[in-house]
N, C-alpha and C positions, 0 to 999 in steps of 0.2 A: 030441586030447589036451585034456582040461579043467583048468584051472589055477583053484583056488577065492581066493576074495579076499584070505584069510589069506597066502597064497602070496605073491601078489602085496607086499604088503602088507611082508612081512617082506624078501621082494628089492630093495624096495627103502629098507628102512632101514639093509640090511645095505651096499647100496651107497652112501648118503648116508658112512654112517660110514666105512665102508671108503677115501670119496673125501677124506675128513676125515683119517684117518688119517695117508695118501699124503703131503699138502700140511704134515702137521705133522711127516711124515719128513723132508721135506726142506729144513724150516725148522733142524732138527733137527740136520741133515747139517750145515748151512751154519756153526752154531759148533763142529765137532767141532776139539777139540783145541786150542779157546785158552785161554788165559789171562782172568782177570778182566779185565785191563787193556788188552788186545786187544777185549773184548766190550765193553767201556767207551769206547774208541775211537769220534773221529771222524773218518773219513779222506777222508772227500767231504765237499761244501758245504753236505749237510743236515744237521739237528741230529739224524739216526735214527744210532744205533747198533743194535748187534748183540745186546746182551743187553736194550737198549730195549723194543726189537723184541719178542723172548721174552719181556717182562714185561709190555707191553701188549696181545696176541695171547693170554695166556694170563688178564689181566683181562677182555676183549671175551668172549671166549668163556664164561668165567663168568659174567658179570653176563646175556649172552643166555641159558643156562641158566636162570639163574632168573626171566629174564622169559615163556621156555617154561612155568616149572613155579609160576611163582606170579603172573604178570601184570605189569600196568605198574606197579607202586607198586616191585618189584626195581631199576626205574632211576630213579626218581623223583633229581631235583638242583633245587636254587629258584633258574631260569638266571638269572633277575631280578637275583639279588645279584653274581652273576658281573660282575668288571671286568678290563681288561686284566692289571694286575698277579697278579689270582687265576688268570686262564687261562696264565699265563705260570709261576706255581707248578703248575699242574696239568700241566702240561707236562712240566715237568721230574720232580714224580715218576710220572708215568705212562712216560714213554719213553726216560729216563734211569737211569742205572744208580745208584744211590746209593751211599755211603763203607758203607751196612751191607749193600747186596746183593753176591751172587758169583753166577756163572754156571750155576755148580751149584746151589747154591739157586733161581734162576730154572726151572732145566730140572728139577727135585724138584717146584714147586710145581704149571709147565705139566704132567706126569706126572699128578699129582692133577687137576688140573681135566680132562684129558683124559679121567680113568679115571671122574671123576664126569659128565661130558657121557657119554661112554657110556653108560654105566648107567641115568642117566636119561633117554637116546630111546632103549635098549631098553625100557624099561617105559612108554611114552607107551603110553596107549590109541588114538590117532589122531593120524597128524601131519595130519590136517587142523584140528584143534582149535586154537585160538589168541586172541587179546589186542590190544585196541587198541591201538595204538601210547602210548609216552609223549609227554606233551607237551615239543616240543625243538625248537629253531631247524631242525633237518635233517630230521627226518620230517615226512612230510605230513599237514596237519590231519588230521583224522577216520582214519588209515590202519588198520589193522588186519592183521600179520600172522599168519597160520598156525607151525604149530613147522616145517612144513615148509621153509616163507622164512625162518625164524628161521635154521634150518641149510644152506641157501646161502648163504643171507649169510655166516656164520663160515666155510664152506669157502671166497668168494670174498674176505672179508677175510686169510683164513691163506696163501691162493696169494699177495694181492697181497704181504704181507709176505713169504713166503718169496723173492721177488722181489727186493723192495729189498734183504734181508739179502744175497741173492746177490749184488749188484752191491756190497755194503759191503764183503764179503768177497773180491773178487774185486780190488776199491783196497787193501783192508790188507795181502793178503799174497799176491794173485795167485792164487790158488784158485777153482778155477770149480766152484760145486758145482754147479749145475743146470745145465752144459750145456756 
């Protein structure tokens, strides 16, 4: 039996997403049924909440989209001016719930970015195709990912969070969703 490349090709993008999918189920699972003020919660020693969580999982994943589909100028930040106090504001609106966010709103907008990371590695012509890295304290000089590492990454970022949400959720209210 011969298997042509196309084949190949489309199994596994369909398994990329499919694996992507999975880990936003069950990021997904992990706020079902709270409250704002519950996903706003911090009930361990870190500063991650629950809807945090869902709001920063769902920026990562968008902004690597666009560095998939349009290169490194999508994450472009001038780290230079960055000082404690500004990393300390970014902080808190990246992984914090804010007085104008709700939970619902969070999991409406991950929905969207979800539906558009789909769409857009179905229509990639190649996940080997990809983008020097930006330049950033954490990536390596000269790197250069594929869309293909671009989408592990997001699946290994989306597993680790669904992770901590699990243990968040599991100190707020005793709920074990993953396990």
């Amino acid at each position: 039996m011969t298997t042509d490349t196309a084949t190949i090709v489309d199994r596994e993008r369909t398994d990329l997403l499919d694996t992507l999918a999975k880990h936003r189920g069950f990021l997904r699972f992990t706020v079902e049924g709270l409250s704002d003020e519950q996903a706003a919660a911090h009930p361990t020693v870190s500063a991650l909440c629950l809807g945090g969580l869902i709001k920063h999982v769902s920026e990562v994943e968008s902004g690597w989209l666009d560095f998939i589909l349009n290169g490194p100028a999508a994450m472009t930040r001038n780290f230079d001016e960055w000082t404690a106090d500004s990393i300390a504001d970014d902080w808190k609106s990246r992984f914090q719930m804010t007085p104008d966010d709700s939970l619902a709103g969070l999991l409406e907008q991950y929905d969207e970015v979800a539906r558009r990371t789909d769409e857009g590695v179905a229509t990639l012509p190649d996940l080997d195709d990809g983008h020097p890295l930006p330049e950033a304290p954490w990536f390596e000089k000269g790197g250069y990912w594929s869309a293909r590492r671009v989408l592990l990454h997001i699946i290994a970022e989306t597993a680790q969070h669904a992770g901590h949400a699990d243990i968040i959720r599991e100190t707020l209210d005793g709920s074990k969703t993953m396990g």
